[in-house]
Backbone bond lengths (Angstrom), bond angles and torsions (degrees), N, CA, C in turn:
res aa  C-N    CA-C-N  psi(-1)  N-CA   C-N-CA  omega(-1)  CA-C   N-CA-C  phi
1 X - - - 1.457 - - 1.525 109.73 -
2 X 1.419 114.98 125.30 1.526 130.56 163.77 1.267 116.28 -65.35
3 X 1.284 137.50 131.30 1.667 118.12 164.21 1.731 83.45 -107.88
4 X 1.162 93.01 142.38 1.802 85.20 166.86 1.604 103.42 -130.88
5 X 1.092 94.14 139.25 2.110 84.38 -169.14 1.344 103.73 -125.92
6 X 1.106 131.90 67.81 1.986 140.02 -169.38 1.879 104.20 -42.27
7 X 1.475 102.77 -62.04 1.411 102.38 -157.73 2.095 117.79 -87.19
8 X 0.698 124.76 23.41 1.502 131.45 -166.32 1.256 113.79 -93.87
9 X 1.386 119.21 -14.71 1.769 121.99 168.49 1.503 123.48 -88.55
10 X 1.088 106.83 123.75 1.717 110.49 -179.80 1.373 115.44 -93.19
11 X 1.612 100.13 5.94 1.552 111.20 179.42 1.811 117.82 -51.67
12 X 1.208 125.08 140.67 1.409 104.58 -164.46 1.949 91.43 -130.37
13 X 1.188 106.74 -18.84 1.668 105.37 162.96 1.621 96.35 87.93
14 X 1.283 112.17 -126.61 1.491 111.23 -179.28 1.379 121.40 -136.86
15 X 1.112 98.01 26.72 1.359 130.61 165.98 1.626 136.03 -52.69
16 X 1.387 131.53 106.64 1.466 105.46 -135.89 2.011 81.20 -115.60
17 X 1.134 101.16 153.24 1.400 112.64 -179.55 1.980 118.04 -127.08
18 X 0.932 132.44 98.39 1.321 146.05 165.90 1.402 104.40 13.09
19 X 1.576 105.20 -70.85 1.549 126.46 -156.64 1.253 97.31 -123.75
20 X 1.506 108.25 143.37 1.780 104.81 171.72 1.589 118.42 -72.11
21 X 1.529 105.16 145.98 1.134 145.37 -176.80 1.242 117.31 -67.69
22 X 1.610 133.84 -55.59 1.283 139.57 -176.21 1.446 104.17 1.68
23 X 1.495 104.05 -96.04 1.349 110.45 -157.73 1.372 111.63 -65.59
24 X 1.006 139.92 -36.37 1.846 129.71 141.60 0.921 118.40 -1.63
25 X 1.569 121.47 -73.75 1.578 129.21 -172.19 1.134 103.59 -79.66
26 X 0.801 137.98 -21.84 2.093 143.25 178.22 1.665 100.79 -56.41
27 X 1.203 85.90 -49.37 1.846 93.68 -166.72 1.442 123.53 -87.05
28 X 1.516 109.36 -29.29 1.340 126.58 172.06 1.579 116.85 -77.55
29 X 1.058 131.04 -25.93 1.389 145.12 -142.05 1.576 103.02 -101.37
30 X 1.310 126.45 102.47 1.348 151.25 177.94 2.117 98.32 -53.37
31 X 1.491 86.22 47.21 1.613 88.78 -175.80 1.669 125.70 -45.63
32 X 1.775 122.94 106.44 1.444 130.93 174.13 1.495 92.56 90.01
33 X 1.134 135.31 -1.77 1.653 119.51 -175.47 1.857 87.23 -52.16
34 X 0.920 114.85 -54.60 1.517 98.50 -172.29 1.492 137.55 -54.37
35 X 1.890 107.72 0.95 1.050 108.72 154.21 1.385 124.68 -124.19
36 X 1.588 105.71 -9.59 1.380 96.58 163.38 1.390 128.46 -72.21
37 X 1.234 123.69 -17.97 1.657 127.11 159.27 1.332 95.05 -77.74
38 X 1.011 106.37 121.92 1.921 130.81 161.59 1.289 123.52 -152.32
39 X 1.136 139.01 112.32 1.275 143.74 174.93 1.519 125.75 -129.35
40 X 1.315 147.86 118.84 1.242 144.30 -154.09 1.105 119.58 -70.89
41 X 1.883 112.39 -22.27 1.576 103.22 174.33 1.514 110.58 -106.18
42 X 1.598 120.18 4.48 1.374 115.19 -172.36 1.452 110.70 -95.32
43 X 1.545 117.78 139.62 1.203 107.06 166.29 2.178 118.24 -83.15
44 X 1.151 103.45 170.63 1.470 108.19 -163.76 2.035 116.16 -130.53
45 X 1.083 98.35 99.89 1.215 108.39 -175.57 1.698 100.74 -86.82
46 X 1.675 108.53 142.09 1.752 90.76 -171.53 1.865 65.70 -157.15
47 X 1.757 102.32 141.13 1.243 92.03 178.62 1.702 95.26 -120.78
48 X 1.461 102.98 140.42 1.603 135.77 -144.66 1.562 97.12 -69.99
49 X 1.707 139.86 -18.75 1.038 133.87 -165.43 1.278 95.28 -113.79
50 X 2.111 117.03 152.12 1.217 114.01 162.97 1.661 111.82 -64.13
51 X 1.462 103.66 156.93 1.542 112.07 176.29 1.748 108.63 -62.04
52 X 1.455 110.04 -24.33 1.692 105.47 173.12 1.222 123.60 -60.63
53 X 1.788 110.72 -7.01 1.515 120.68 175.18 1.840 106.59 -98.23
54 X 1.686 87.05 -38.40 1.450 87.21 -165.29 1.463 111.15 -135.59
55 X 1.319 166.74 163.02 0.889 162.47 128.21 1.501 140.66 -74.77
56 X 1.195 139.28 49.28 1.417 125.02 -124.69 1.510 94.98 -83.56
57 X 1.261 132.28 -16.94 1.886 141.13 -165.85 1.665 86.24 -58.06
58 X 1.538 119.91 -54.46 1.324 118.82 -149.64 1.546 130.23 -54.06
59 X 0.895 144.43 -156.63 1.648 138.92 153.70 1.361 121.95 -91.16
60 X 1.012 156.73 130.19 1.557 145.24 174.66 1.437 111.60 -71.06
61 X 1.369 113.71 -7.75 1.683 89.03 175.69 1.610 87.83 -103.29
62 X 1.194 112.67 157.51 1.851 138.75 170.69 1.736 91.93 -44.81
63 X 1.644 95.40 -87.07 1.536 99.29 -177.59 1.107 152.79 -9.08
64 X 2.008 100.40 -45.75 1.400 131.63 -170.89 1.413 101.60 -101.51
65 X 0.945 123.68 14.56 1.489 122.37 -171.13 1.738 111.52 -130.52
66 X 1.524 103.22 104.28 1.600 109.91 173.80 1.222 137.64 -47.27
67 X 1.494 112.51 -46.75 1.415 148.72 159.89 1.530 111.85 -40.88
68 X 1.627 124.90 -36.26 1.551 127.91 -170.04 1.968 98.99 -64.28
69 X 1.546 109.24 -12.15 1.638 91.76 -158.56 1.682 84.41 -94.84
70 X 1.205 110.67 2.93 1.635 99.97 165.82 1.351 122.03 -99.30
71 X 1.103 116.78 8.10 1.794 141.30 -154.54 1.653 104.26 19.96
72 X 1.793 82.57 67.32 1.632 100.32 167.71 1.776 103.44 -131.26
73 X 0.738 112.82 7.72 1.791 114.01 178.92 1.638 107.36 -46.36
74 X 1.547 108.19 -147.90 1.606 83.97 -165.63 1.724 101.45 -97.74
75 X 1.472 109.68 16.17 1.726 85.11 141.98 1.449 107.72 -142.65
76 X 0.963 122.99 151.03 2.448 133.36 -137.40 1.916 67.31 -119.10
77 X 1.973 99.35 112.98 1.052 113.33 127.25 1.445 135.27 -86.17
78 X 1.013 129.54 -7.20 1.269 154.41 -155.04 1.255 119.62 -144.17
79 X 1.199 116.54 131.81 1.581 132.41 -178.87 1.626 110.98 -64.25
80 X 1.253 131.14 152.57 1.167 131.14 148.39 1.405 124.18 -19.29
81 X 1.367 123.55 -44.29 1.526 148.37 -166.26 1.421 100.68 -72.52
82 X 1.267 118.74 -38.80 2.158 145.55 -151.23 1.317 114.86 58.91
83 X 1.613 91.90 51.18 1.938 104.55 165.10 1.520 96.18 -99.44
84 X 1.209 88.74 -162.71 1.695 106.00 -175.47 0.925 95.74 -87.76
85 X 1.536 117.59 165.44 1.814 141.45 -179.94 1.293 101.93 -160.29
86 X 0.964 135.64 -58.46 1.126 122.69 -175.89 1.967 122.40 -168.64
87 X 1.068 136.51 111.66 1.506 142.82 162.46 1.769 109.43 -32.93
88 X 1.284 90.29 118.21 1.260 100.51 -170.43 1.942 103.33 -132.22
89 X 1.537 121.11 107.45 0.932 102.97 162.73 1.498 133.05 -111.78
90 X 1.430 113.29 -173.87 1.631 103.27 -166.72 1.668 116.73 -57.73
91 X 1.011 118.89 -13.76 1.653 118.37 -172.45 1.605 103.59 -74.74
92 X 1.839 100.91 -44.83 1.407 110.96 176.61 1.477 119.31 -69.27
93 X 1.360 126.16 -41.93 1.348 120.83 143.88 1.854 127.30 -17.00
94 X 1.304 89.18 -89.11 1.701 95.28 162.41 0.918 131.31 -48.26
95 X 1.467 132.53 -37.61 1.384 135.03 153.52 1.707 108.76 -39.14
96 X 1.422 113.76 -72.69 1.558 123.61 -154.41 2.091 91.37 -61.37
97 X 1.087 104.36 -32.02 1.518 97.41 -168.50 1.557 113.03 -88.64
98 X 1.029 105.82 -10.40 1.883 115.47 162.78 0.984 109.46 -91.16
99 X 1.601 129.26 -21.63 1.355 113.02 -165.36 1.917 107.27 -112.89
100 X 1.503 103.06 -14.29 1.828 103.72 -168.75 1.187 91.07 -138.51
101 X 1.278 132.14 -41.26 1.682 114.78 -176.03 1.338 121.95 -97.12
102 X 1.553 128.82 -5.98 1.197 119.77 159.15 1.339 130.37 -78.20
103 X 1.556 101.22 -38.94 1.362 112.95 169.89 1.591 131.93 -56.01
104 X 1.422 96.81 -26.06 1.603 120.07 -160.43 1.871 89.24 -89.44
105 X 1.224 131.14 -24.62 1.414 133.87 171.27 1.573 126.37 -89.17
106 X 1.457 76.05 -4.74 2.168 75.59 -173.39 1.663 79.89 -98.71
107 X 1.018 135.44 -43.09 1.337 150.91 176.65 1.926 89.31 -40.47
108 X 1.034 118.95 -85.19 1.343 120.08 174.66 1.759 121.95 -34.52
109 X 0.916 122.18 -38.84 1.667 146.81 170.41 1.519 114.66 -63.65
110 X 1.482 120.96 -53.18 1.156 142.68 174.10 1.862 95.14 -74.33
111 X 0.640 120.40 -28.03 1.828 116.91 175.24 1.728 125.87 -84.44
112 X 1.728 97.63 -43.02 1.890 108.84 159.58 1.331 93.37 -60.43
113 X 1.483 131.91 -72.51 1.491 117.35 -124.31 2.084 86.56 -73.56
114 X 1.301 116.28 -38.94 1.560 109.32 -178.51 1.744 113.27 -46.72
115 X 1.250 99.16 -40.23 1.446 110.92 175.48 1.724 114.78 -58.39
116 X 0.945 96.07 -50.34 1.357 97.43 176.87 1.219 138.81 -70.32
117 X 1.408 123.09 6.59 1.323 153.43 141.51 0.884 135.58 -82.08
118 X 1.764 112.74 4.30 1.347 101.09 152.47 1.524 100.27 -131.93
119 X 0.840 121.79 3.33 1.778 114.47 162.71 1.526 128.27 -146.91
120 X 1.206 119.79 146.41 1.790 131.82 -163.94 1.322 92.44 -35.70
121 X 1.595 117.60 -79.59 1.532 134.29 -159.21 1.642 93.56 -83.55
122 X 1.370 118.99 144.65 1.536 141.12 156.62 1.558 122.92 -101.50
123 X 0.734 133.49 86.21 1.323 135.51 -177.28 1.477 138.56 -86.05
124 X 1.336 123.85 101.04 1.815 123.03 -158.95 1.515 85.36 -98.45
125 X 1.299 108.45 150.44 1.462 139.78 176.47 1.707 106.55 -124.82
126 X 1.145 104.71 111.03 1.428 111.99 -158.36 1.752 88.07 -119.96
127 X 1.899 91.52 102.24 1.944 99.73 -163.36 1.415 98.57 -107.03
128 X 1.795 103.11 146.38 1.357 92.59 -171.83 1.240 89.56 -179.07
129 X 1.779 116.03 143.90 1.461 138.72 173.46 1.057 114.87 -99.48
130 X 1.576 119.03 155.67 1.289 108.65 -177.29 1.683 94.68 -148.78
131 X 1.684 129.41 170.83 1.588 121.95 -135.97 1.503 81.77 -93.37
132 X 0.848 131.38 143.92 2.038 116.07 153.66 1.639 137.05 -53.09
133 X 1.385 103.73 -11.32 1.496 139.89 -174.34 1.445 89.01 -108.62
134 X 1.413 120.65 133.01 1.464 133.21 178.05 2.089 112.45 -76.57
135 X 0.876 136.20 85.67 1.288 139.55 -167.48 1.703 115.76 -60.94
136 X 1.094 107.20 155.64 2.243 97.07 -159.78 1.516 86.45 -56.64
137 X 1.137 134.27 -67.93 0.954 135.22 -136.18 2.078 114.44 -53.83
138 X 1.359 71.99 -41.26 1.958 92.38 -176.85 1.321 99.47 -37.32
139 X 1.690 121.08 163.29 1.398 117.28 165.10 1.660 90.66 -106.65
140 X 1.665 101.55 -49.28 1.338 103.29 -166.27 1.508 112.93 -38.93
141 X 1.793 125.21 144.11 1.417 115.16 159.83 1.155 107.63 -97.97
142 X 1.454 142.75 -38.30 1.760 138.14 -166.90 1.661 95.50 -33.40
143 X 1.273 101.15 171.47 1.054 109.31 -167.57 1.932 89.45 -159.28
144 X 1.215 126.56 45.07 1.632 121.25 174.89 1.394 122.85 -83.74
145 X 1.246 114.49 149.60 1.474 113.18 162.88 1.869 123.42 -21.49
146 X 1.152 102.98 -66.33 1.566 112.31 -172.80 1.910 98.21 -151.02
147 X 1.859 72.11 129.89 2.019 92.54 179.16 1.440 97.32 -108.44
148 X 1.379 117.67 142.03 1.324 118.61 162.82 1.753 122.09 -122.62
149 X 1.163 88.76 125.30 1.552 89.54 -172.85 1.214 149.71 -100.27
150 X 1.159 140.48 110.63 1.612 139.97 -139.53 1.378 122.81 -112.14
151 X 1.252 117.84 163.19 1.410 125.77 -161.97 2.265 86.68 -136.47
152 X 1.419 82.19 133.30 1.463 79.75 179.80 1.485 130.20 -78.94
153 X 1.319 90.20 -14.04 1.920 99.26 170.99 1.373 134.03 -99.86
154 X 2.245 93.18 -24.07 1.593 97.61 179.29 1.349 104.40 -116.85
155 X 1.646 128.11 25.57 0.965 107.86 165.06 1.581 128.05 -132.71
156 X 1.357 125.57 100.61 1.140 136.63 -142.87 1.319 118.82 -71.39
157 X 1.505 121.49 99.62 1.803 141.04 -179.61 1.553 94.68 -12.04
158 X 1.112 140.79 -64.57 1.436 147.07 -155.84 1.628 101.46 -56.04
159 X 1.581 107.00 -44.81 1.830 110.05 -153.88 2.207 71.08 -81.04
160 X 0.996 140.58 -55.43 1.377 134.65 -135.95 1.605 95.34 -80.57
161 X 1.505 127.76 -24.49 1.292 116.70 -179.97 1.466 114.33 -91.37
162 X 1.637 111.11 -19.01 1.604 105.25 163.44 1.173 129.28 -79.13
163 X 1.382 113.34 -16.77 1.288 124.73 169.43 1.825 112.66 -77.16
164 X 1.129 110.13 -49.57 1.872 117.64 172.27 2.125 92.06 -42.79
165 X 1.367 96.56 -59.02 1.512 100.15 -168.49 1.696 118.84 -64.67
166 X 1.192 118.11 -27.31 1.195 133.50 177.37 2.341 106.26 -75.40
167 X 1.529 98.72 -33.28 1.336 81.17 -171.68 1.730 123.46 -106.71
168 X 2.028 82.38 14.68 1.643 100.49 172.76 1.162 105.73 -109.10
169 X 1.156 118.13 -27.00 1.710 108.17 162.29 1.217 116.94 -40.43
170 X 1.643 123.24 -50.23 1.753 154.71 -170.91 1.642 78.97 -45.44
171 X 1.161 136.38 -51.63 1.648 119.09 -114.41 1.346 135.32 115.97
172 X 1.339 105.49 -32.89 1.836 121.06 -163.17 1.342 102.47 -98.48
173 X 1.452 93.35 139.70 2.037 116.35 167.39 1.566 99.16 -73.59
174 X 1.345 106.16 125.61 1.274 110.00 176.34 1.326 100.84 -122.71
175 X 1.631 126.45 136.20 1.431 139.32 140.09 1.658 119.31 -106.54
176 X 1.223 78.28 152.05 1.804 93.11 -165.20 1.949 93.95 -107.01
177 X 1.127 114.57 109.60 1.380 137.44 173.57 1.870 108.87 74.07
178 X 1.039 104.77 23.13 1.641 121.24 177.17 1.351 113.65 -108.29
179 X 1.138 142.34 137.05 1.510 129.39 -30.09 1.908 108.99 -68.65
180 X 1.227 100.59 3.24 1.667 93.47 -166.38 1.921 98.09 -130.64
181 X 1.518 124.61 165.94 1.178 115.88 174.49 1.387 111.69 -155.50
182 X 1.255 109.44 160.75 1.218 114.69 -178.48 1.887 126.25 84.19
183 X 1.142 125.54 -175.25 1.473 110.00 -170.70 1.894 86.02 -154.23
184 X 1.681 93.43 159.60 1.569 96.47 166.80 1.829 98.93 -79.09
185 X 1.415 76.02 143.96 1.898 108.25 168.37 1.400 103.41 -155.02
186 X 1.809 100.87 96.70 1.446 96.31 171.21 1.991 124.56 -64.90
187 X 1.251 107.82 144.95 1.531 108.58 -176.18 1.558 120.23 -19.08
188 X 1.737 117.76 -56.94 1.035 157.21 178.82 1.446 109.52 -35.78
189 X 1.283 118.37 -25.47 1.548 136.91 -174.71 1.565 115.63 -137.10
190 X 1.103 103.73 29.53 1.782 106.74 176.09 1.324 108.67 -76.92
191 X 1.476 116.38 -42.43 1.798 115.15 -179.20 1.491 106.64 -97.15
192 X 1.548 123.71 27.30 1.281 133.76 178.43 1.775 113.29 -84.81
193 X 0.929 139.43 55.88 1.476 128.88 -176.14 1.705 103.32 -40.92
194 X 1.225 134.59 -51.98 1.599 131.63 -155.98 1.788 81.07 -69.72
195 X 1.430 132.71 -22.15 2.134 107.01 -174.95 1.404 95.29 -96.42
196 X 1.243 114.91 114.38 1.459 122.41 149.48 1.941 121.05 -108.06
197 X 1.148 86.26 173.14 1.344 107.10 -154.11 1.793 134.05 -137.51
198 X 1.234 131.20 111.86 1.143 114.86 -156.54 1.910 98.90 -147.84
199 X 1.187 133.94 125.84 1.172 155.97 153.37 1.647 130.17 -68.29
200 X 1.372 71.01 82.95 2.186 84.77 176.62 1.698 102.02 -79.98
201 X 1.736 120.65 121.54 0.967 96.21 150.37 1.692 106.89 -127.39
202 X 1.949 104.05 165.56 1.662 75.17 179.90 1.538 105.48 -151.57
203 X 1.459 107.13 136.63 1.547 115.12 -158.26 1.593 113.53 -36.80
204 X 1.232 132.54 135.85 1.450 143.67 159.78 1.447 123.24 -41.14
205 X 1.406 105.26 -47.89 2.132 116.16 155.87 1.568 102.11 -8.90
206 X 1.622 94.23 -77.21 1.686 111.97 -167.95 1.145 123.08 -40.63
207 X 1.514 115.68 -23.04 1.389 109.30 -170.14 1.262 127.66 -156.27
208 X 1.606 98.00 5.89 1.660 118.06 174.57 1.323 100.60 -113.60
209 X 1.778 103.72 162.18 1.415 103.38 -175.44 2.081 95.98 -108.35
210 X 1.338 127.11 -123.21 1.304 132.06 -155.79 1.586 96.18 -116.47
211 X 1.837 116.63 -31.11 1.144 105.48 156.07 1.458 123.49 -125.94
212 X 0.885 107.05 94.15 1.536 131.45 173.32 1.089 126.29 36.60
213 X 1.934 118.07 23.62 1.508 136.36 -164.82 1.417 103.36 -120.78
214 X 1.330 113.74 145.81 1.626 121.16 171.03 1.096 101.14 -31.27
215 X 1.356 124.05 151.04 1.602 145.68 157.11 1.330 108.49 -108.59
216 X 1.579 131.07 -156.26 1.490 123.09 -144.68 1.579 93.97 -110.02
217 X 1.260 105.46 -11.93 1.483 98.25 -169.70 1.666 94.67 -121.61
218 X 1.453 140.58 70.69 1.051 141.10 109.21 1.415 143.62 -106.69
219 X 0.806 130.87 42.44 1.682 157.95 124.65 1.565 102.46 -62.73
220 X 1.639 131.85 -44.55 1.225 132.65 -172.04 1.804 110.01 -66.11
221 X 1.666 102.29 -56.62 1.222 121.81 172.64 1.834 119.39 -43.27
222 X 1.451 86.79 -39.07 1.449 105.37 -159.97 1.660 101.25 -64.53
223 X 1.486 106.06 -47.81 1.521 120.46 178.58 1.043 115.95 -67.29
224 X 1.220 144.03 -47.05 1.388 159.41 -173.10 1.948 101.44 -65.83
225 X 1.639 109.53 -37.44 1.510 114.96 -165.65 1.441 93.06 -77.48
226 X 1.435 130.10 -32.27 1.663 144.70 -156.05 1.900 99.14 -91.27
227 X 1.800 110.44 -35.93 1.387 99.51 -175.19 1.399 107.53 -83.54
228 X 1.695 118.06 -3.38 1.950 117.18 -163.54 1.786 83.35 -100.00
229 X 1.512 115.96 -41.68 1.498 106.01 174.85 2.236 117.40 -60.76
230 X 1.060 105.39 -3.87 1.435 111.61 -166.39 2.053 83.01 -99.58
231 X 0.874 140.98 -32.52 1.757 143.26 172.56 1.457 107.02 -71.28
232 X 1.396 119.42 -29.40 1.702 109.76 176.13 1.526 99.75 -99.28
233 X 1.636 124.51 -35.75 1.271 114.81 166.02 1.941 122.73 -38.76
234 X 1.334 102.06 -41.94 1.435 105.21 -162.09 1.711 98.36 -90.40
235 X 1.123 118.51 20.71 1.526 107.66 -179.34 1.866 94.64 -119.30
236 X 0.965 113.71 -5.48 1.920 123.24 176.10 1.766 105.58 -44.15
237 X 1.053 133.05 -42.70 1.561 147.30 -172.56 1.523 119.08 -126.09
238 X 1.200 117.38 28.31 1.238 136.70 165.73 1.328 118.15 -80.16
């Protein structure tokens, strides 16, 4: 099992921005996904820059990418709001994607195919928070505890209904591709049936407080995120 955790760094590098950032990164920032995914046999890919530098979720071509008409593709001229953030031109483009987002995917590639040598099924965990307050940009409106998100070829009906069942047992409103959809599947594994793929994300409410620090109940979250990762763990050699 992959955990791959894209958005959890507030790292901003040396990167200079017009107007301050704070509340940008406050709101954008997949806050602790990198420790609430933990699992003892999975390895954990977490890429080291905030997404306001880099985006790695996005598509690399303009075209293929939904997100560019918000000038949030994989590099965010534009705020959540669709103000300015930052001037971005094509050299800097090409730069940031030769230098943090290509690398950061072969990195991902080099981690399935290792995986896949030692077990039938490969499994990416595509981890990720989302604000509890619906942000302009979002289309989605739900607003649930935990969305899980699916891919229709790599992600297998069985793992998505034990997991729905596993996180209503918990307590939690679960939607399945609400407010968010779909899962990473790098290109490389599209005609791959043994890599599947599944997108936990889970509201900030649960486990953040007013400023952007654990609250009392993540240790709760934390366990509950580690026993739904122990149901896709056990389907690897199936």
């Amino acid at each position: 099992m992959i955990l791959h955790i894209p958005h959890s760094s507030t790292r901003l590098g040396d990167v200079v921005f017009e107007k301050d950032v704070e509340h940008e990164l406050n709101i954008m920032t997949d806050w602790f996904t990198n420790e609430l995914f933990y699992h003892k046999s999975a390895a954990s890919l977490v890429f080291p820059f905030s997404r306001l530098i880099c985006d790695v979720e996005r598509f690399e071509k303009i075209a293929d990418e939904p997100m560019e008409r918000y000038g949030m593709g994989i590099c965010y001229t534009k705020r959540s709001d669709g103000s300015f953030l930052k001037t971005v031109t094509d050299k800097d483009r090409l730069d940031i994607i030769h230098d943090l987002y290509l690398p950061h995917h072969k990195r991902l590639v080099d981690l399935i195919y290792g995986q896949m040598s030692y077990y039938k099924n490969t499994y990416l965990v595509d981890c990720h928070s989302f604000s509890g307050t619906r942000l302009p940009h979002e289309e989605g409106v739900e607003r649930p505890d935990i969305c899980l998100g699916t891919d229709v070829f790599h992600t297998p009906r069985s793992v998505v209904v034990e997991l729905l069942n596993y996180f209503v047992d918990k307590g939690y409103s679960v939607y399945r591709n609400k407010p968010f959809t779909g899962t990473m599947v790098p290109h490389f594994f599209r005609a791959n049936l043994n890599f599947k793929s599944i997108m936990i994300e889970v509201n900030r409410d649960l486990y953040l407080n007013e400023h952007f620090q654990a609250n009392e109940n993540y240790e709760k979250v934390q366990k509950d995120i580690t026993g739904a990762l122990n149901i896709i763990s056990a389907q690897e050699n199936l």
